[in-house]
N, C-alpha and C positions, 0 to 999 in steps of 0.2 A: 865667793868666787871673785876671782878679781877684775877691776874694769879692763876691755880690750878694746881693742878695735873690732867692727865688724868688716868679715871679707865675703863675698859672692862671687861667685864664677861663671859666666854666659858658658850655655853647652846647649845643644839641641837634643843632649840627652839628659838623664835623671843621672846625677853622679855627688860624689862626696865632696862637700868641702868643707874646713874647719872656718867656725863662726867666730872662732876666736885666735887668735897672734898671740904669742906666748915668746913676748918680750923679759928674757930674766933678770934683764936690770931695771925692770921698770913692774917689778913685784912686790913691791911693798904693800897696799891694799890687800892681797890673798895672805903676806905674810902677818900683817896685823893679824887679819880676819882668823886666822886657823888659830892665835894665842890665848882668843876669846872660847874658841869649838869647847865645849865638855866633850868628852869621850865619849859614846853612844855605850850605855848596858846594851847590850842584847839582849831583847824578848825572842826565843824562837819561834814561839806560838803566833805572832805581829807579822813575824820576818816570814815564816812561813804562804801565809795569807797575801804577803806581799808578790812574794811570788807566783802564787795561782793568779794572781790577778794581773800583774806586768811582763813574766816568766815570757811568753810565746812573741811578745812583742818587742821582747830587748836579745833572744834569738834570733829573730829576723831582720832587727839593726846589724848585730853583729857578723850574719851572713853577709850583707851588703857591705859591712868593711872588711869582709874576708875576699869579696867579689872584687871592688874598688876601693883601694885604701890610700887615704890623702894623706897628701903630702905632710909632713908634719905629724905623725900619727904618736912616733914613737917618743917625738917632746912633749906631743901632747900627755902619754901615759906617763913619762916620766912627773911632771907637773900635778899631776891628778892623784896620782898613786900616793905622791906626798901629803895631799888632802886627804884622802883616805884612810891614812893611819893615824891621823889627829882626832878621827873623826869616831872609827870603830876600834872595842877592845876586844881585842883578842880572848883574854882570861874571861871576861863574861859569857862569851861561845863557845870556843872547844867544839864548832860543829863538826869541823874537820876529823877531827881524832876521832868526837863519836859515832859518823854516818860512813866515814871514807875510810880508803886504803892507800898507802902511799905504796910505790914500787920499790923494792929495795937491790939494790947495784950489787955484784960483787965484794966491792970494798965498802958497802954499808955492812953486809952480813959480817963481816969477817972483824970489823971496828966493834958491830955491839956483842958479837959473840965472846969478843975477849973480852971485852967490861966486865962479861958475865960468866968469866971463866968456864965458857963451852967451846968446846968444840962446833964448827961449820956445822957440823950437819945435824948435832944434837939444837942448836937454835932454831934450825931449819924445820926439824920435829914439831917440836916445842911449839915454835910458834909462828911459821910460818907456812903458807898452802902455794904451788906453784901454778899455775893457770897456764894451761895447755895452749888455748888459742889466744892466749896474749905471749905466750912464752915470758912470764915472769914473775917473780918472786911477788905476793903479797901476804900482810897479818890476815892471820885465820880467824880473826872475831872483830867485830867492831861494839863497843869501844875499843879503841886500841889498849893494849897490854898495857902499855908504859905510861898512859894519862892517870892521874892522881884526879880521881871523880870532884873530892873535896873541895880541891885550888882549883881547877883547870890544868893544870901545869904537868907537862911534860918530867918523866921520871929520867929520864935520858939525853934532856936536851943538848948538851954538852956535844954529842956523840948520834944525834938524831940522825936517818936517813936523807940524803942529802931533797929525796923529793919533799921531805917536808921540810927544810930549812927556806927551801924553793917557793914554796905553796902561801898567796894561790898564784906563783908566777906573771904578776900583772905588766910588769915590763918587760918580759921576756922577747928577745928578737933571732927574726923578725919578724915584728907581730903580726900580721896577717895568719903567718901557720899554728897561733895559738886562738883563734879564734873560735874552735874547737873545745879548745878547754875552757875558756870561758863560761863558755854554754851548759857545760858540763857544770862547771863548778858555784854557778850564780846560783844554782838551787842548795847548795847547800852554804857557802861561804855570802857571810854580810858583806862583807872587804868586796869583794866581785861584785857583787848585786849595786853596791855604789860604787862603784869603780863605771862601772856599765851607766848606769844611772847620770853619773857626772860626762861621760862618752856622747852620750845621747843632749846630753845640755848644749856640748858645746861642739856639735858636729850636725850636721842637716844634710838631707837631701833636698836638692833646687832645682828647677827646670826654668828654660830661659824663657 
């Protein structure tokens, strides 16, 4: 991570401040530093464990910058997110594909449908279940259909639904109202779990 400045805030209450100023012409230290990063394999069995053990406590950060979100939140994610990908490989996990469901849009169905020369509502059969109280389209098994167990790799990517081109939304604005999914998503996604993880580095609660 790279050096910053340290910032604190007098408040007679408990509130968010960033620890660090995310100066981007003065990033050269984080850009060296991520050249050197190896990709992280994913253990799930490691990452798993990680979770029972920090899970409830990077929840209850993330309430608090859903409660009060500082200034700077969404530089900060943009900064971080970019460490992130340096850092975990996608192709070594595939958690998403194998625990989760992506929602799929109108103009997702109807994109993979024709790839696969079906009609709307035969893909719909096929391979998708509609959920009442969410009112929306999801894959009816997990793994997902279209993951190649082998590679990791998406049989569809090309033409993916657009929630997983998305996924796991770490920049998405504005963020406060994703902090939801975050929560959601730390238990299954490495990328979130250090997304969160580097949040929590470089963001504190102070009291004056």
């Amino acid at each position: 991570m790279s050096q910053t400045m340290n910032h604190r805030a007098n408040t007679r209450h408990y509130q968010l401040v960033c620890t660090q100023e995310y100066n981007f012409q003065k990033t050269t230290a984080s850009q060296d530093y991520t050249q050197y990063i190896r990709r992280m394999q994913v253990d799930l069995k490691k990452f798993k464990k990680s979770v029972e053990k920090k899970g409830k406590k990077m929840k209850r950060f993330l309430t608090k910058i859903e409660q009060a979100p500082p200034k700077g939140l969404h530089t900060l994610s943009v900064h971080l997110d970019a460490e992130v990908w340096q850092e975990v490989d996608c192709l070594s996990c595939a958690n998403c594909c194998k625990k989760m469901t992506p929602t799929l849009t109108g103009k997702d169905k109807e994109r993979i449908a024709d790839y696969l020369n079906l009609t709307v509502a035969e893909f719909e059969t096929s391979f998708l279940e509609y959920d009442k109280k969410e009112k929306d389209w999801r894959m009816q098994k997990q793994p997902c259909y279209f993951l190649d167990l082998d590679t990791n790799k998406c049989r569809i990517y090309a033409i993916r639904p657009k929630d997983c081109s998305g996924f796991p939304h770490l920049t998405k604005k504005p963020m406060p109202d994703y902090m939801h999914v975050h929560k959601q998503n730390l238990a299954y996604c490495p990328a979130t779990f250090r997304f969160v993880e580097k949040m929590m580095e470089s963001i504190e609660f102070v009291k004056a």
